[in-house]
C-alpha positions in Angstrom: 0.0 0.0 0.0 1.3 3.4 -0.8 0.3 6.9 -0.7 2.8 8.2 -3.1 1.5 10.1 -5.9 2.3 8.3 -9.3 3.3 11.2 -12.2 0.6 9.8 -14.6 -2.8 10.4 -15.6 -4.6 7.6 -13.9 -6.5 4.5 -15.5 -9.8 4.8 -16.5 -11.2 2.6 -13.7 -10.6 5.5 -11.2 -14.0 6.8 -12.8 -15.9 3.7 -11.8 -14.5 4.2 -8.1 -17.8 5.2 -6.1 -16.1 7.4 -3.9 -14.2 9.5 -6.9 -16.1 12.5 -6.9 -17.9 12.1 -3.7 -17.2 14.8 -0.3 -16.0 12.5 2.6 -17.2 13.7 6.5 -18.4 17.0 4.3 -14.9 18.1 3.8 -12.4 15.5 2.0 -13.3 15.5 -1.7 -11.6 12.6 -3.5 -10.3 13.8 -6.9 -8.9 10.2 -8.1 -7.4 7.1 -6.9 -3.7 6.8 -6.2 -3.8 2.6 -5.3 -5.3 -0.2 -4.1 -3.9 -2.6 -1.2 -5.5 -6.0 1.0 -6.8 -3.8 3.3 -7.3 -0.3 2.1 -7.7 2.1 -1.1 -5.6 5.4 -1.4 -7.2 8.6 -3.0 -5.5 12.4 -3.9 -8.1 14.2 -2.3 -9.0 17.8 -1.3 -9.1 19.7 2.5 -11.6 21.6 1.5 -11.4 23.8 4.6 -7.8 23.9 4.5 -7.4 23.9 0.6 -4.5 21.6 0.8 -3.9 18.1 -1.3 -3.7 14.9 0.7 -3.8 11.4 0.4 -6.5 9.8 2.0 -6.8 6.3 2.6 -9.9 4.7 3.1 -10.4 1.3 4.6 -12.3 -1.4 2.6 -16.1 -1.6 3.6 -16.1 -5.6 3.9 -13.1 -4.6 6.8 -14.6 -1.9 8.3 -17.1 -4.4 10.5 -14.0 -5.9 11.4 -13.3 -4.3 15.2 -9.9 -5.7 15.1 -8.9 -3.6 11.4 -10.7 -0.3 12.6 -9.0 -0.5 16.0 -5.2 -0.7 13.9 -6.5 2.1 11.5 -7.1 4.1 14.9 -4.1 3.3 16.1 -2.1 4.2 13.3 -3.6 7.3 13.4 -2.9 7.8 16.7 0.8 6.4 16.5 1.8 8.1 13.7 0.7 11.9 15.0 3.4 11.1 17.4 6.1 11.0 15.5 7.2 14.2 14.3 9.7 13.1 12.0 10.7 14.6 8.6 11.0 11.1 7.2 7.6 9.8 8.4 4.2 10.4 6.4 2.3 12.9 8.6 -1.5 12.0 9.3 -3.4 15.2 9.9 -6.5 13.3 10.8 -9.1 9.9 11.0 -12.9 9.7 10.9 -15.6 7.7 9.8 -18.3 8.4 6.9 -21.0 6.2 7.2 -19.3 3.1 6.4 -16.1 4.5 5.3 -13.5 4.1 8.0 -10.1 6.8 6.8 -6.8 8.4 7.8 -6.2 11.7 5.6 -2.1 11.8 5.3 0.5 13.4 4.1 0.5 13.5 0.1 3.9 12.7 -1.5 4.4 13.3 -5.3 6.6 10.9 -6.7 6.9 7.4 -6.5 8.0 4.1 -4.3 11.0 2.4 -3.9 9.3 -0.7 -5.8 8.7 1.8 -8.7 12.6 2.5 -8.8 13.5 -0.7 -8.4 10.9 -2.1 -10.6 12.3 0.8 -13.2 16.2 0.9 -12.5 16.7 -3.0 -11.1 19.8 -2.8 -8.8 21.0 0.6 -7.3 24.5 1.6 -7.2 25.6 0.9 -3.3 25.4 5.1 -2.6 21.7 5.0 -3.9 21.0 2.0 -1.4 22.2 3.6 1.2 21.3 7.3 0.8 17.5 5.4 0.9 18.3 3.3 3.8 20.1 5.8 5.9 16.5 8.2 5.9 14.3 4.9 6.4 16.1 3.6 9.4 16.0 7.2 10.7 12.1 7.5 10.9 12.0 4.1 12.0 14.7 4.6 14.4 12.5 7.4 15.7 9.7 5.1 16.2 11.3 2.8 17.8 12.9 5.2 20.4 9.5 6.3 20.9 8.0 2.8 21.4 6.7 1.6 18.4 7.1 -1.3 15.8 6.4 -1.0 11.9 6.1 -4.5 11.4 5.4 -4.0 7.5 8.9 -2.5 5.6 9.0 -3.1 1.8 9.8 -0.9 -1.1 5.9 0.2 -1.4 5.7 1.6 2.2 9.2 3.5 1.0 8.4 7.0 -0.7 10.7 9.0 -2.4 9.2 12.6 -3.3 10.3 14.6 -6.3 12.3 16.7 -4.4 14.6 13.8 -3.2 12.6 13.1 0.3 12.8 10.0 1.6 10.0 9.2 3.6 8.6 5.6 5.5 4.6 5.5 5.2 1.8 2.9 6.0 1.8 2.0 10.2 -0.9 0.8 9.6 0.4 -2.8 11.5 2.7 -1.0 14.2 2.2 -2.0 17.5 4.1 -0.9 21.0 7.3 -2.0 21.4 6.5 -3.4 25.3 3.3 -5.2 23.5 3.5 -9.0 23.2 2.1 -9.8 19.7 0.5 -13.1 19.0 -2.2 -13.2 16.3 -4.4 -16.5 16.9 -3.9 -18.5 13.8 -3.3 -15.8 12.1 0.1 -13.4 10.6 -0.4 -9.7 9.3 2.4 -8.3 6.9 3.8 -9.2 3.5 5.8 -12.4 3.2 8.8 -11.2 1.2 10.3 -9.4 4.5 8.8 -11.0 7.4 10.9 -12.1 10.0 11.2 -15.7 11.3 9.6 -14.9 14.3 7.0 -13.5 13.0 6.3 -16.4 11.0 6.7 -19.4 13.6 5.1 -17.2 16.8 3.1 -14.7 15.6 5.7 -12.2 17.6 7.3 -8.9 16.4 9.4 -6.0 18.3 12.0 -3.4 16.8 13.9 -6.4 15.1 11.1 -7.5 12.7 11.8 -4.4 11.3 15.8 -4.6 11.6 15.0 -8.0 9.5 12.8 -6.2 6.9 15.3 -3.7 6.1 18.0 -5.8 6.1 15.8 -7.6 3.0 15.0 -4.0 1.5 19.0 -3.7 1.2 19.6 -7.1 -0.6 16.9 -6.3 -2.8 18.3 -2.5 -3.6 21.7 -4.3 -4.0 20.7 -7.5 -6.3 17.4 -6.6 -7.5 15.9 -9.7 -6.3 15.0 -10.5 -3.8 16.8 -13.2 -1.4 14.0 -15.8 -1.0 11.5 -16.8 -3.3 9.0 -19.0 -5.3 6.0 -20.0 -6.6 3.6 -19.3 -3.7 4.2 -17.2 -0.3 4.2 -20.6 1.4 7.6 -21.4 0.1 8.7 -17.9 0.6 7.7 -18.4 4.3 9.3 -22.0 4.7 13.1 -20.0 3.4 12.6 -17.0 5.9 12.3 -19.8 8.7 15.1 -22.4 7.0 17.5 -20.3 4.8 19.8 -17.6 5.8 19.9 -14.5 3.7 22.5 -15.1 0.8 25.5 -12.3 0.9 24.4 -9.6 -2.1 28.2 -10.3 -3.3 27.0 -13.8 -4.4 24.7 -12.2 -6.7 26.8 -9.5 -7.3 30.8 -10.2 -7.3 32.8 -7.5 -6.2 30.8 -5.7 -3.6 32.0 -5.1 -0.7 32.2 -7.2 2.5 31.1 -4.8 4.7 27.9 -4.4 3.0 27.6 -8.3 3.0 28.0 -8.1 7.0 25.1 -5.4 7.0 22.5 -8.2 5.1 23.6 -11.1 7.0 23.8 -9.2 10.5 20.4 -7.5 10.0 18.8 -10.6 8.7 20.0 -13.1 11.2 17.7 -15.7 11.9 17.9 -15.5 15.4 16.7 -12.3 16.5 19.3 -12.4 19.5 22.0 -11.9 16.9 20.5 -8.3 15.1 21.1 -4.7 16.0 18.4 -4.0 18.8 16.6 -1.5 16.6 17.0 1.1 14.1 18.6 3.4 15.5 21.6 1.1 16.3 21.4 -0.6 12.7 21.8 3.2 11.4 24.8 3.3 13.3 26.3 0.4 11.6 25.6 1.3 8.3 27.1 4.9 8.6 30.3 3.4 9.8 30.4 1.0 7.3 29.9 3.6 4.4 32.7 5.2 5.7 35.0 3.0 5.4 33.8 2.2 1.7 35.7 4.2 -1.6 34.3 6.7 -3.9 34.6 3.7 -6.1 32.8 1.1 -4.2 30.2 3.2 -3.5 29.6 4.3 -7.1 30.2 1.1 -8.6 27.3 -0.2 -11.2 25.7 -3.6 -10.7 25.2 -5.8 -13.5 21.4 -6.3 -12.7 21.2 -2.2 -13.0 18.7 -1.2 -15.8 18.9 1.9 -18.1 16.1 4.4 -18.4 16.1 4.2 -22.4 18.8 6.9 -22.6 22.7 7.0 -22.3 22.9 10.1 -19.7 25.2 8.0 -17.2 24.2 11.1 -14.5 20.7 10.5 -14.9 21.1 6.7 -15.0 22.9 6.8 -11.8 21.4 9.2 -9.8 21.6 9.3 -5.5 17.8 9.3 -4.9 15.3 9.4 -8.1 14.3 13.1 -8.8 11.1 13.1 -11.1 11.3 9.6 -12.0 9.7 8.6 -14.8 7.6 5.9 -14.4 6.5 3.8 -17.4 3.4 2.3 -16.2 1.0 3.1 -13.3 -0.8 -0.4 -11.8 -3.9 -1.0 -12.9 -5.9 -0.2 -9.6 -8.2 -3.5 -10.1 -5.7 -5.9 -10.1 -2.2 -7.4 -8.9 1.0 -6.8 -9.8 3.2 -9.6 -11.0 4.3 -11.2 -7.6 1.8 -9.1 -5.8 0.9 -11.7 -3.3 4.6 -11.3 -1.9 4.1 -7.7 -1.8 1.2 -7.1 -0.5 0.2 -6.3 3.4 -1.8 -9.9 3.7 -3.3 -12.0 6.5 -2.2 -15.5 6.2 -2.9 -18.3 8.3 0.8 -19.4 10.2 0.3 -22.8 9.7 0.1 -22.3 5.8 2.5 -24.2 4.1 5.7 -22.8 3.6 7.2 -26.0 1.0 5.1 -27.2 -1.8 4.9 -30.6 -3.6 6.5 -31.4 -7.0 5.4 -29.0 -9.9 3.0 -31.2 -12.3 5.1 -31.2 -15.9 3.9 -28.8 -18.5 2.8 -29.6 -21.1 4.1 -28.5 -25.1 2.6 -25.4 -26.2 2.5 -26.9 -29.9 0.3 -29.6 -31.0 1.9 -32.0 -33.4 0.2 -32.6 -37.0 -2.5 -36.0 -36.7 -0.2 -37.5 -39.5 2.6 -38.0 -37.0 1.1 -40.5 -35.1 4.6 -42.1 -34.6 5.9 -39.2 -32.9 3.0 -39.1 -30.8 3.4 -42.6 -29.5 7.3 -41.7 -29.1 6.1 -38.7 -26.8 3.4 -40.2 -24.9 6.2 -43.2 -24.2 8.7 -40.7 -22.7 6.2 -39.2 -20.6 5.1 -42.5 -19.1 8.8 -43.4 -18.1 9.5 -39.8 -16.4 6.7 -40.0 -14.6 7.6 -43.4 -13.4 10.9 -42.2 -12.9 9.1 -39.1 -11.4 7.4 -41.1 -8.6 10.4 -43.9 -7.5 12.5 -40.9 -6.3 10.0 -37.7 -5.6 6.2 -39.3 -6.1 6.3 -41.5 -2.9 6.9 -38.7 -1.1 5.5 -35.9 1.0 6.8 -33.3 3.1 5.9 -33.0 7.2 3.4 -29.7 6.9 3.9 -27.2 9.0 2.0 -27.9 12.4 4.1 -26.3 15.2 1.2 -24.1 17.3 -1.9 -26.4 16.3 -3.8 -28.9 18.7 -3.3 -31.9 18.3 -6.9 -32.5 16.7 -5.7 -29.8 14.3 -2.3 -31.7 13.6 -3.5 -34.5 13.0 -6.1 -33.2 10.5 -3.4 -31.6 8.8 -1.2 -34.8 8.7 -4.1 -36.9 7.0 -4.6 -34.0 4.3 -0.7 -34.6 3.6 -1.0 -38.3 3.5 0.3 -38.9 6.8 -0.6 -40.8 10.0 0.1 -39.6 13.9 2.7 -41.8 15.6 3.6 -41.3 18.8 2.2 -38.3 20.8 4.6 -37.1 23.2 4.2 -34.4 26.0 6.5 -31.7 27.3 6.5 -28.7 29.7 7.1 -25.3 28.3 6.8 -22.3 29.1 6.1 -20.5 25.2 4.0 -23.3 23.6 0.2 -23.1 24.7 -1.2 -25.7 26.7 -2.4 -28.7 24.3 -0.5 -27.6 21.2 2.4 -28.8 19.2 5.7 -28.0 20.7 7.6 -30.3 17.7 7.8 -33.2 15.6 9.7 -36.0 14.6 10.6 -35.8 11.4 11.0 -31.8 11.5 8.7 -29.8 9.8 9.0 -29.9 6.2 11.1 -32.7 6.6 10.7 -35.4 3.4 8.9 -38.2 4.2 7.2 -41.6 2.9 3.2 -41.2 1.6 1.2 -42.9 4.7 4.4 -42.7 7.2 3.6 -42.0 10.3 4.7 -38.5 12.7 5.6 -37.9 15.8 4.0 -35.2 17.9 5.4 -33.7 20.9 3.0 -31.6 22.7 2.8 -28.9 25.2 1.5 -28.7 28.8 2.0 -25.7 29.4 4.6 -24.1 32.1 5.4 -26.9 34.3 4.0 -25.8 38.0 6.0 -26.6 41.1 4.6 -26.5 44.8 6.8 -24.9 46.9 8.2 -27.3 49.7 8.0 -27.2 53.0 11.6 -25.5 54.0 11.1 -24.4 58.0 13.5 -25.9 59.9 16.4 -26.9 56.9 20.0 -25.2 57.2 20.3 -23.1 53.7 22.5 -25.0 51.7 20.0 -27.7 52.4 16.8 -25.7 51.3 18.9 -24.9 48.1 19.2 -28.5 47.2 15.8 -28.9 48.2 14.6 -26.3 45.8 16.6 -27.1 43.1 16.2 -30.5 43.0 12.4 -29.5 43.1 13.4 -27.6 40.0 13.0 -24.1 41.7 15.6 -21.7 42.8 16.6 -20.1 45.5 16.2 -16.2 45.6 17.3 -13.7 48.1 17.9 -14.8 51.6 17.4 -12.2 54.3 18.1 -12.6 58.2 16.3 -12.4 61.0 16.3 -13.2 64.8 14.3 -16.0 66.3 13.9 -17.3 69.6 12.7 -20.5 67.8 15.1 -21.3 65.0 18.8 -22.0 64.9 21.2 -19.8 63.5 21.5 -20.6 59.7 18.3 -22.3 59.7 15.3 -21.7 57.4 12.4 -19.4 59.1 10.3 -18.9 56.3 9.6 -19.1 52.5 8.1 -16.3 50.1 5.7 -17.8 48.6 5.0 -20.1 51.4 4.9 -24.2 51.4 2.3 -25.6 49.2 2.0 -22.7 46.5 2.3 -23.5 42.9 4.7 -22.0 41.1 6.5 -22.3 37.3 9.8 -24.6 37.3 12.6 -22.2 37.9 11.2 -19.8 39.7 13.4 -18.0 42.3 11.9 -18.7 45.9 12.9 -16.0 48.8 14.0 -17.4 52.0 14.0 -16.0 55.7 17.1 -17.2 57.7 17.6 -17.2 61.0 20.2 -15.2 62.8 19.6 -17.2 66.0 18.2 -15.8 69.4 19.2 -11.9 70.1 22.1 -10.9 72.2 22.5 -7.3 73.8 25.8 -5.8 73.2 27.7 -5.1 77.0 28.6 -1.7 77.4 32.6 -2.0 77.1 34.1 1.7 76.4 36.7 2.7 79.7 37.2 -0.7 80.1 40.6 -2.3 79.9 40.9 -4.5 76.4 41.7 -7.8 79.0 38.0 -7.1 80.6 35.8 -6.0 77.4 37.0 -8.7 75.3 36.1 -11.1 78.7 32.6 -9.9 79.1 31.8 -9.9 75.1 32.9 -13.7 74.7 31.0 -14.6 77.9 28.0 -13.1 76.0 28.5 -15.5 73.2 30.5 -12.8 70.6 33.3 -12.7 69.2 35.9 -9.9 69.2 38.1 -7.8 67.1 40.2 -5.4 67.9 40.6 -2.3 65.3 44.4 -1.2 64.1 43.1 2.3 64.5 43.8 4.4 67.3 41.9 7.2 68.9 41.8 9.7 71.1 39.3 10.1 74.1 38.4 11.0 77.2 39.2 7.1 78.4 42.8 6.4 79.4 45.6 5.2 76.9 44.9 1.4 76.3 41.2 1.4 77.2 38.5 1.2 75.3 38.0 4.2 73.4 34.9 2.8 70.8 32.7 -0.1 70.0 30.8 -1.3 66.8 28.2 -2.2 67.4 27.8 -0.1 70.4 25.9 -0.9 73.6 22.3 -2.3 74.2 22.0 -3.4 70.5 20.8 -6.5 69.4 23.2 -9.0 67.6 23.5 -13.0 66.8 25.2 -14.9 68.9 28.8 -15.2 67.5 28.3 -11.8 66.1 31.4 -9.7 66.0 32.3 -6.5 68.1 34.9 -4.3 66.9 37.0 -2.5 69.3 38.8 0.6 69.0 41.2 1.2 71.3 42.3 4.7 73.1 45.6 6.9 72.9 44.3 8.8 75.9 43.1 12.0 76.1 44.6 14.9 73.9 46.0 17.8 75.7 45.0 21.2 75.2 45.4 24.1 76.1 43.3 26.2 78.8 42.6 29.7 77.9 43.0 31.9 80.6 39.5 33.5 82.1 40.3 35.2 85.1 38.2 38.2 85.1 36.5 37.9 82.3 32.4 37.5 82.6 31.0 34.2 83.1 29.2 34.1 79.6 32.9 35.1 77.5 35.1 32.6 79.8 32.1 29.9 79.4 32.4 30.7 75.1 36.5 30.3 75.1 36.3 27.6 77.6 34.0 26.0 75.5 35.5 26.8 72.1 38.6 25.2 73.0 36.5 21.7 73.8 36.6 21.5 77.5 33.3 21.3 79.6 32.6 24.2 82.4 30.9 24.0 85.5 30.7 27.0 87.7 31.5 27.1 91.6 29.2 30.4 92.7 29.4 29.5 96.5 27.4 32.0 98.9 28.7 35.6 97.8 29.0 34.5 93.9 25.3 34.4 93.6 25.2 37.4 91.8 28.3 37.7 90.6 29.2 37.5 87.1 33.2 37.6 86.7 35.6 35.1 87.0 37.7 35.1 90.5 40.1 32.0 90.1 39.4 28.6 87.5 40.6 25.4 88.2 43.0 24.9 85.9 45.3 27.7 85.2 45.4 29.7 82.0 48.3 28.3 80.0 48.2 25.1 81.6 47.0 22.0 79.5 44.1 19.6 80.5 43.0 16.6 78.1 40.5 17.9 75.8 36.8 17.1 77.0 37.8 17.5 81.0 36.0 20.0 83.0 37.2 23.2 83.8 35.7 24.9 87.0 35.6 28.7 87.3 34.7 30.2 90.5 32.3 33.4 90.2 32.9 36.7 92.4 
C-alpha cells in the first residue's frame, strides 16, 4: 500500500470508483485514486477547509465491520501523529463516513521504492544507502518512541520529487513493550517478514531490523533473497534459509555491506542490531569506510532508463522519476501476493509438492502419429521415474502451534498418519498444542508414514516445599532438585530457630509456582544478644565480658583519642544495648588517651565570655558560685590555670565573684 503520488494520468477505472467524486465527512473531496492494497484504497483528495492536497486512505467496507482492522486504523492514526519526523508520512487526521473508515495523510508526489527498483533493477551501493540511511531514521524514531512498523517493503518507501525519503503505512505498528500473538493468524507481507513473526506470531523493533536488512539485498541485487512459486515457500526459506551475501549475486561488492545483510537478517533475532537506531549506526560506519569507487560502482542487474545520460542513469535518490506504467488499480502486480500487506494463516504451508510437468505449447500434426506414440512413451517413463525418487513422497506440513486435533487433520490431508504423541512442559508453547515433531517440519517423508507429535503442557508448576527448619545450603538443594531456585535470603532473629536455619519461604509451602522460579528465604540469625557496654574498660576485661555473651571480638588497628585512658576502650561497633547474633562480632577501638590542650586563661572575664572560650577550646565548664558568687558574674580563680594544658573534653571549674 502506498500513498505516493504516481506522475501519470490515472487509468480509466478510477471513474468507476464510487467514492471518486464524492465529499468524505463534508470536507475530504476525492479527486482520483492513487492505489489499491489487502486492506485499504488510497485517493489524492482535497481539505476543502484547508485547501490543501492529501492522500486519504480509506479502509475497505467488507473490513470496516472488522473491530480488530478499525481499531489498527485508529491506532495508526494515533501512532503516527506522534512521530514528528521529517521522514515519516504525517496524518493530519481519521474519521468515519458512514461506512467508510479513513486516515487523511501526508500527500507525497513521486513514487516508491518498488517503482525505482521495478524501473532501474539494482541501485548503485550510494543509492542503497542514501535510501536506507532516511528509512532507518524515521523508523529509528519510532522505535525510540515505542513503536514497531512490522510491514517494511519498497511500497511503504516514498521518495518525493524533491529527493525526500519518507517511511509510510503504520498501519500494523504495535508498541514495542506489547506481546504480539495473532491467533492463527500473521499480518504483513511475506517477502520481508521475519522468522519470528512467521513461527510465533511475535514482532518487536527487530522484525523491522530484518525487513530492512531484505529492503538492502533487494536495492543491492534486484531480487530478492527468497523466493517462489507461492508465499508458502517464501515463508518456509525466511524460517530455513539464511539470507545469501548480495556479493554472491553480485561479485565484487563489498564485505562490509555483506556483514550489514547477513547481520540485520539473522535468523535469530538475538544476533541483530536491537533496533534502528543502532542498525543506522552500523551502516554509517560502514559507508565510511567504503571508496568513492565502491560506493559508485554499477551492478550488473542495474537497468537503463532508455537513454545514455550515465548522471541520470545513476542518480543518488530518483528526482522526477519517470515511471512507465501506473498499476492498474483492479488488479495485482506480478508477484503481488509477496508484496502485498496480507493475512495468512501461520500454519500455511511454507514447502510445496513437485510441480506437475507442463505440457508442449505446440500440438503435433494427426499425420505424425509415430511421434505421438514416441512422446506419450517418454512421458510415461518420467513419470515413473518421477514417482520412485519424488512421487512416494511428502513433506511434514507445518503444524508447530496447532492442537493436536488440528495436527493431525493436517497430517491426514498430507498423506500422513500420527505416531507417537509425546508431551512436554514449556513455558512458550500453549497448553495442548504442538511444541515439535519427529521428522522436523518440512522434513521429506514416505506417503502414509507416520509423525511424531510432541506436545505442550504448558509451564510446568511446582509446589513450593516445606523448607522451615532446613540449614540453607540444604533448602537450596531442596529447591533445586524440586526444579526451583533459590532467591534472596534475608536474616532475622528467632527465639525459635537455629542460627543458619530456614524461618520462612516467600511464597510459602504448598504454593504452585513455574519450574525455575526464584523462591525467597528467611534465615535465622539465631536468638538476640545485647551488646555489653565496654568503652573505659581495659581490652583484658571487654573482650572477657563480650565472649562470655557468646560474641566474638576484634580489635581495630586504629587508634583514637578520648576521654578514656591510653589502652582502654576508646569505641565499639556495634555499640551498647543493641541486638546482635550470637557469635556476632564486636569491633574494638582502642584509646591513645586523652589529647592535651590548652586552657585559655579567664580570670576576670564575665561568666558568659570565659564559658564561650572555655568551650570553644573543647573543655566542659561548671561553675562554683558558693554563697557571695550568687550574683556575681566575673571570674575570681578557674581550676586549671590559663596556660596550663588539660586533656581535651575535661572540665574546667571557674569560680564566680
Amino acid at each position: 500500500m502506498t500513498v505516493a503520488a504516481r506522475t501519470l494520468t490515472c487509468v480509466d477505472t478510477t471513474l468507476q470508483d464510487p467514492l471518486v467524486g464524492q465529499v468524505l465527512d463534508g470536507r475530504y473531496r476525492v479527486d482520483a485514486r492513487i492505489a489499491v492494497g489487502g486492506m485499504a484504497t488510497v485517493y489524492r483528495a482535497l481539505d476543502t477547509r484547508l485547501d490543501r492536497v492529501l492522500a486519504l486512505k480509506v479502509m475497505h467496507p467488507t473490513l470496516a465491520a472488522d473491530g480488530s482492522f478499525v481499531e489498527r486504523f485508529i491506532r495508526e492514526a494515533k501512532s503516527v501523529a506522534r512521530l514528528a519526523h521529517p521522514n515519516v508520512v504525517q496524518v493530519f487526521d481519521q474519521g468515519t463516513d458512514g461506512s467508510y473508515v479513513y486516515l487523511a495523510m501526508e500527500y507525497i508526489a513521486g513514487c516508491t521504492l518498488r517503482d525505482v527498483l521495478r524501473d532501474r533493477g539494482a541501485l548503485q551501493p550510494r543509492a542503497a544507502l542514501d535510501i536506507l540511511e532516511p528509512v532507518l531514521a524515521a523508523l529509528g524514531a519510532a522505535h525510540r518512541a515505542g513503536f514497531v512498523h512490522r510491514d517494511m517493503k519498497p511500497e511503504n518507501v516514498l521518495i518525493g520529487d524533491d529527493g525526500r525519503v519518507k517511511v509510510a503505512d503504520f498501519g500494523l505498528v504495535r508498541a514495542v513493550d506489547t506481546v504480539t500473538n495473532t491467533t492463527g493468524a500473521v499480518l504483513g507481507t511475506v517477502s520481508y517478514l521475519a522468522p519470528e513473526q512467521i513461527e510465533h506470531g511475535t514482532a518487536d523493533t527487530r522484525v523491522d531490523v530484518y525487513a530492512c536488512g531484505v529492503v538492502l539485498y533487494e536495492m543491492l541485487t534486484g531480487d530478492k533473497p527468497h523466493s517462489g512459486d507461492s508465499p508458502a515457500q517464501v515463508l518456509y526459506q525466511h524460517l530455513h534459509a539464511d539470507v545469501p551475501p548480495p556479493s554472491a549475486a553480485v561479485p565484487g561488492l563489498p564485505y562490509a555491506l555483506d556483514e550489514l545483510v547477513s547481520t540485520a537478517t539473522a535468523r535469530n533475532p538475538e544476533m541483530r542490531p536491537h533496533d534502528a537506531a543502532a542498525l543506522l549506526g552500523q551502516v554509517l560506519e560502514a559507508r565510511a569506510g567504503l571508496t568513492a569507487e565502491q560506493l559508485d560502482a554499477v551492478p550488473p542487474g542495474a537497468l537503463t532508463l532508455g537513454h545514455d545520460n550515465a548522471e541520470d542513469r545513476t542518480s543518488v535518490i530518483p528526482r522526477s522519476l519517470s515511471v512507465p506504467r501506473l498499476l492498474p488499480v483492479n488488479e495485482d502486480d506480478e508477484g503481488a501476493a509477496l508484496n502485498r500487506t496480507s493475512r495468512f494463516e501461520q500454519t500455511s504451508r511454507f514447502a510445496s509438492g513437485p510441480a506437475a510437468p507442463s505440457r508442449g505449447a505446440t500440438r503435433p500434426r494427426r499425420t505424425m502419429l509415430a511421434v505421438v506414440a514416441a512422446i506419450v512413451l517418454v512421458l510415461g517413463l518420467g513419470a515413473g521415474v518421477w514417482y520412485i525418487n519424488s512421487g512416494q513422497f511428502t513433506k511434514v506440513p507445518p503444524i508447530l502451534a496447532k492442537t493436536q486435533a488440528e495436527a493431525k487433520d493436517r497430517l491426514t490431508q498430507a498423506g500422513l498418519d500420527v505416531g507417537q504423541i509425546k508431551h512436554q512442559y514449556s513455558d512458550t508453547v500453549k497448553r495442548g498444542t504442538v511444541i515439535s515433531t519427529d521428522p522436523e517440519i518440512g522434513a521429506r517423508i514416505r506417503d502414509n508414514d507416520s509423525v511424531t507429535l510432541t506436545i505442550s503442557d504448558g509451564p510446568e508448576t511446582v509446589k513450593v516445599p516445606d523448607l522451615k527448619g532446613l540449614a540453607l545450603f540444604k533448602a537450596k538443594e531442596v529447591l533445586k532438585g524440586d526444579g526451583l531456585a533459590a532467591g534472596m535470603v534475608t536474616r532475622k532473629f528467632s527465639e525459635d530457630v537455629t542460627k543458619g536455619f530456614v524461618i520462612s519461604s516467600d511464597p510459602e509451602a504448598g504454593t504452585k509456582r513455574h519450574a525455575g522460579s526464584a523462591i525467597a528465604l528467611v534465615v535465622s540469625k539465631g536468638s538476640p544478644v545485647e551488646v555489653p557496654e565496654v568503652t573505659g574498660a581495659s581490652v583484658e576485661d571487654a573482650t572477657a565480658e563480650l565472649e562470655d555473651s557468646g560474641l566474638k571480638v576484634k580489635i581495630s588497628s586504629e587508634r583514637v583519642n578520648s576521654e578514656f585512658d591510653k589502652g582502654q576502650i576508646a569505641e565499639q561497633s556495634p555499640a551498647a544495648g543493641r541486638e546482635a547474633a550470637s557469635g556476632d562480632t564486636v569491633t574494638l577501638t582502642i584509646s591513645k588517651g586523652p589529647e592535651l590542650v590548652e586552657v585559655p586563661d579567664v580570670m576576670g572575664d564575665s561568666v558568659d565570655d570565659a564559658r564561650k572560650a572555655l568551650e570553644d577550646a573543647g573543655f566542659k565548664v561548671n561553675e562554683d558560685r558558693g554563697l557571695l558568687g550568687i550574683f556575681g558574674d566575673h571570674v575570681k580563680s578557674q581550676s586549671v590555670d590559663g596556660g596550663e594544658t588539660a586533656p581535651k573534653g575535661s572540665t574546667i571549674t571557674i569560680e564566680i565573684r
